[in-house]
Structures are given as structure tokens and as C-alpha cells.
N, C-alpha and C positions, 0 to 999 in steps of 0.2 A: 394895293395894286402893284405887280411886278412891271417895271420899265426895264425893258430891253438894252444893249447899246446895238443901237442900227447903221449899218455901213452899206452902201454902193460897193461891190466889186466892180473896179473899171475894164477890169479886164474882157467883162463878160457882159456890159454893158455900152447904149449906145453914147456918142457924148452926150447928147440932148437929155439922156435920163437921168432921174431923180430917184434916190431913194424911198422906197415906199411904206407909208408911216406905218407903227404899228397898230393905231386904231383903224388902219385902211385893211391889215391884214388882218383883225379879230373878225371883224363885218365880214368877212369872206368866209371864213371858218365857222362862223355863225349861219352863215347861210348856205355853206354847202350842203348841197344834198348827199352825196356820196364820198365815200370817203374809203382808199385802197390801203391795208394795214400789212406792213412787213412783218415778220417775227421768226427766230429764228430756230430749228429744231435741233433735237441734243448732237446731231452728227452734224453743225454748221450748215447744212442746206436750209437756206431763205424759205420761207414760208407767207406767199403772196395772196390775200382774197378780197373782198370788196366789203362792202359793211356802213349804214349809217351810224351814223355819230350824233351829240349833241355839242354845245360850247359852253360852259360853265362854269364859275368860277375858274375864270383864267388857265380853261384845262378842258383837251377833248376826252368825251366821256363815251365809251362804246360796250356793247355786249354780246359775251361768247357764251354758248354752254356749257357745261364744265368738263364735255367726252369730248370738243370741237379742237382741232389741231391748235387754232389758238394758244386755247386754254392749257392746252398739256405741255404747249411751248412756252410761253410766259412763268409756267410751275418753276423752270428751271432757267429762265434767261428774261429778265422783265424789259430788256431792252426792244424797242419798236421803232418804226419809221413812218409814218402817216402820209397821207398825200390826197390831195383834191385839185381842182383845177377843170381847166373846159376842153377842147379839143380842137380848137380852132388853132389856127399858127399867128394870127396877127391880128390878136386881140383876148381881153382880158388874163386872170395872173395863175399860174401854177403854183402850189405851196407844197413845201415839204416840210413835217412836224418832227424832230428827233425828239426823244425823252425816253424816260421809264415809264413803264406801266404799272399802276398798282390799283389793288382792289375796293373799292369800295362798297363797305358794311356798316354805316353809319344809318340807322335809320332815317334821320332828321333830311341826310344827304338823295338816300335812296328818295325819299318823298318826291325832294324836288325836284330830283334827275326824271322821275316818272312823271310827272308835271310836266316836264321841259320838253320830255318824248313826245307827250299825249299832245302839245300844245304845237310844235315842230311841226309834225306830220299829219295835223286836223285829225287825231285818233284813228291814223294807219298802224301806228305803236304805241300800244298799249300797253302797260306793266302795272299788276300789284306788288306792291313789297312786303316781301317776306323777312326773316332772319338773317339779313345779313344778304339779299339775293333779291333778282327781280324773280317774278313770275310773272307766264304769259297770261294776258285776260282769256286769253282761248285753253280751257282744263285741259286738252292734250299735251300742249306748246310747253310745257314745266319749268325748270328751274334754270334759270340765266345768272350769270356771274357778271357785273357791272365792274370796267376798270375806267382810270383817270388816268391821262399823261399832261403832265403840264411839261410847256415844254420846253427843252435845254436849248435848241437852237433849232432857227427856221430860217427856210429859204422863201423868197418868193422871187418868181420868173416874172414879170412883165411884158408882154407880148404888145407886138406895134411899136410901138418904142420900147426897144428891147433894153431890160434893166435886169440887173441879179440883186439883190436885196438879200443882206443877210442878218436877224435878228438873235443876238445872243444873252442869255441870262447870267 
């Protein structure tokens, strides 16, 4: 298991805050339902969409199609910025994910990522696994490309007692 080092920016936080542990911020990321993924395209313009996720061996695990701007971003830039969080101003924590993105083709892994989905979402998300790829349970839905970011550094926002939390690997 990777351990972070976790600091309080005081700057951006209130005195009364604490930083917030990292088993506080996996439990968040485990349970987000939603999750907005940055990625960038070959002429630099940001590339922003919405997208669930799973948590996984110490790593959010998501899927694009392989014609999906994503996908054709990541071809040539695996770097991403992930984010979850609620919408409230004064209360619960905002996350932000840095890392690389990379592919996952490991059948053993795909199994249990499609387990994780199936189990997540009460089989709203369903995947069989192919070569190296998901596939949707619906014959139209086709071939999905599964990636992994575990990640280089995270923020998390605290909201009410406002705190910046920064965890780095």
C-alpha cells in the first residue's frame, strides 16, 4: 500500500482545520458516484467530460471508447486531472486526482474491474471482458478501453471548516 505524505496548506486553510487523512480521502473516491476527467488534446486545449469511475487497487479506474476524444487524447498525452466532490459550499470535501493514465489489459485485472463496476452500480454497469478491453453487456454498446491512474498528487478541499489537504507520492 502506497502512503502519501499529507500536509495542511495554511494558507488556504481555516485555523481550526486539520488535515485530512488519507484513508478519509480513499472512502470518498470509493464512493463517488461521478467523477469529471480532464485530458488534454494535441493542440493544448483541455478536454473536460463527466464519467463514472471505480477505486481499485489504490487507483481510479474509468472507460472510454477507443473513437471517444478521451481516447485519442490520452494516445498522445496520458496525463489527466480527475475530480469529484458535492456542490454544496459548506459542507463535505472536493478532490482533485493528478496522475498518468494508463491502460489496462491484464485479463485477471479487467475481471475484477468488471466485478467492481457490476457491484458499484447494482449492475447499472455492466462489462464482459474481452482481449485486452471491456465490452458492453448490451451487443450494440462494443468495445471499451479500461485505464488506471493512481495518483501522483491529490488535493482535497474541506468545506465548513475550510481546509486544503494536499497528498503527495
Amino acid at each position: 500500500m502506497r502512503h502519501p505524505v499529507t500536509t495542511l496548506d495554511p494558507r488556504f486553510s481555516d485555523q481550526e482545520a486539520v488535515a485530512t487523512p488519507w484513508d478519509e480521502t480513499q472512502e470518498a473516491l470509493d464512493a463517488a458516484e461521478l467523477f469529471w476527467i480532464c485530458t488534454v488534446r494535441r493542440n493544448g486545449r483541455p478536454h473536460v467530460t463527466p464519467l463514472v469511475a471505480v477505486w481499485l487497487d489504490e487507483a481510479i479506474h474509468f472507460c472510454t471508447g477507443p473513437a471517444e476524444q478521451k481516447a485519442i487524447n490520452l494516445a498522445h498525452n496520458p496525463q489527466v486531472t480527475l475530480t469529484t466532490g458535492r456542490n454544496d459550499w459548506d459542507a463535505g470535501l472536493d478532490i482533485v486526482v493528478e496522475g498518468d493514465a494508463e491502460r489496462v489489459t491484464s485479463r485477471e485485472r479487467l475481471e475484477r474491474l468488471a466485478k467492481a463496476w457490476t457491484t458499484k452500480w447494482d449492475g447499472r454497469w455492466r462489462y464482459q471482458v474481452g482481449e485486452g478491453v471491456f465490452h458492453h453487456a448490451d451487443p450494440a454498446g462494443g468495445e471499451v478501453l479500461v485505464f488506471a491512474v493512481a495518483p501522483k498528487k491529490v488535493f482535497v478541499f474541506e468545506k465548513g471548516t475550510f481546509g486544503q489537504t494536499r497528498h503527495r507520492f
